[in-house]
N, C-alpha and C positions, 0 to 999 in steps of 0.2 A: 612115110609110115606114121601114122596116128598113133597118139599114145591112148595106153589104155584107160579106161574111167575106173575113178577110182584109185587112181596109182597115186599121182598124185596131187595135194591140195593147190590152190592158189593162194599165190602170198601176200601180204598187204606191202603196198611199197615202202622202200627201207628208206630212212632219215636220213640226209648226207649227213648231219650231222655225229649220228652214230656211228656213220664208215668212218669219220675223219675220227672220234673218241677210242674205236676201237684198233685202228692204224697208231695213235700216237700210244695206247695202253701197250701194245705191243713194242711198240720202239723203247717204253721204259721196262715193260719185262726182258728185252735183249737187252739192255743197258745195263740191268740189275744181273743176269746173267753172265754177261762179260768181265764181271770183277769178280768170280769164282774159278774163271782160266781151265775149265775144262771144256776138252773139245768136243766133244760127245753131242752139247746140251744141242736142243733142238733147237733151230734160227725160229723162234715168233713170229718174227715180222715179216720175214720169208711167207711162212705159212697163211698168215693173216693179209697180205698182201696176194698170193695168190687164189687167196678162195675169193677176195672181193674182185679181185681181175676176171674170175670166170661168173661171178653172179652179177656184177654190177660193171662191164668192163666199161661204158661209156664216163662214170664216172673216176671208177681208179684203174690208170691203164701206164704205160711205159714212163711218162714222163714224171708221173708219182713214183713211179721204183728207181727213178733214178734220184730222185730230193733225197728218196728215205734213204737209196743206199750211199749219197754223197752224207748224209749226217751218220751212217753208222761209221762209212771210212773215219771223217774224223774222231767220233768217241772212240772207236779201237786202234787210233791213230795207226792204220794198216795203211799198205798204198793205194793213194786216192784216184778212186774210181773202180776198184777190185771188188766190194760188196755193190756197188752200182752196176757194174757190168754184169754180175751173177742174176742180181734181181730184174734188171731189166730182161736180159733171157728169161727168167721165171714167167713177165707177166707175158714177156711175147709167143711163151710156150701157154701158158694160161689162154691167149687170146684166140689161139688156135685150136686149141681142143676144146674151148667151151663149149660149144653145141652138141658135141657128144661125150661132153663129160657132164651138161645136165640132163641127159635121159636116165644117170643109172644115181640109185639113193645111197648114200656118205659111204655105206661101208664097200660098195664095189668102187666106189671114185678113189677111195683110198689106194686102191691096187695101180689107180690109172696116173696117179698122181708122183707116186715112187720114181719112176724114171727121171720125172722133170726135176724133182727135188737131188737127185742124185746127179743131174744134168748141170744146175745150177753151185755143186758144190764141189764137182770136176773143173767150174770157170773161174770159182775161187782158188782150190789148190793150183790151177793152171797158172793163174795169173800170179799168185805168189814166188810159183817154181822161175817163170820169167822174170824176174828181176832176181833168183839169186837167192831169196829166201829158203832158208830151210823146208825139211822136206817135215810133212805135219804127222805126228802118232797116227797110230793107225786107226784108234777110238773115234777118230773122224768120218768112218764110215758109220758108226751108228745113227749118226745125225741125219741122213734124210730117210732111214729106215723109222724116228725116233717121229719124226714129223708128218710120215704119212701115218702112223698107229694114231697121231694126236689127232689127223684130217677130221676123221667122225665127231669127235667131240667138242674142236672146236666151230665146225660147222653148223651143229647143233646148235650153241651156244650162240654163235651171230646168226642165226636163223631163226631163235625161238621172237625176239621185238616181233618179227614178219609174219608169225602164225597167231597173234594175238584172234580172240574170238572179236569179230564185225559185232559192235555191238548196233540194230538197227534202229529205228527212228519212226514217227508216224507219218513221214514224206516219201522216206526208202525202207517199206518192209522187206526186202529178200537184203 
């Protein structure tokens, strides 16, 4: 199937260093959210991790979701490997739907994106229930509903560096 023209733009390629800026922003926005103890707040890094999984998956892919979620186990000192196992399904649920999760623009990805986010937060509560831990409020379903509402805007947000206007030159006019 050809996409249509017009739909949509070509991107200028994205910075690794900006994936790795925006990966660790996110690790201290969960960081900063985790010392508020409500369970509701939307995973960041979750989020941020999977959008670069589906746009960029050669560079951030499973073995990135497992560093970031061995460093969230220890800051939430939860058991280790229970946010690594969550995120590494995320990106390996990411790696699988990318090609047809970039045919459709932010706000229909958002729709497509809710299972995996809720997939990912059944591997958390799963693995906690496995060792015995209590069982978590119920406010804990908000959270991957809270995360796909966020998908568009932080999509947007790490997508706009990549739409920057080409500025051209007297060697490459188009």
């Amino acid at each position: 199937m050809i996409m249509p023209a017009g739909r949509q733009k070509l991107l200028l390629p994205v910075n690794p260093r900006f994936i790795a800026l925006s990966l660790i922003l996110a690790l201290f926005v969960n960081m900063l959210m985790g010392l508020l103890r409500w369970p509701a707040l939307p995973d960041m890094l979750a989020l941020v991790l999977l959008f670069w999984t589906v746009h960029q998956n050669r560079r951030v892919g499973m073995v990135m979701a497992m560093l970031l979620g061995l460093l969230m186990d220890v800051h939430q000192s939860a058991l280790l490997g229970q946010n690594a196992l969550a995120y590494v399904v995320l990106a390996y649920m990411g790696q699988l739907m990318q090609r047809r999760l970039l045919w459709f623009p932010l706000n229909e990805q958002a729709l497509q994106v809710l299972p995996v986010f809720v997939l990912a937060t059944g591997v958390q509560v799963i693995s906690r229930l496995t060792v015995g831990d209590g069982w978590p409020s119920w406010s804990l379903l908000l959270s991957p509903l809270l995360q796909a509402a966020l998908w568009p805007v932080i999509g947007t947000m790490l997508l706009a560096p990549q739409r920057r206007p080409y500025a051209p030159d007297k060697i490459r006019p188009l």
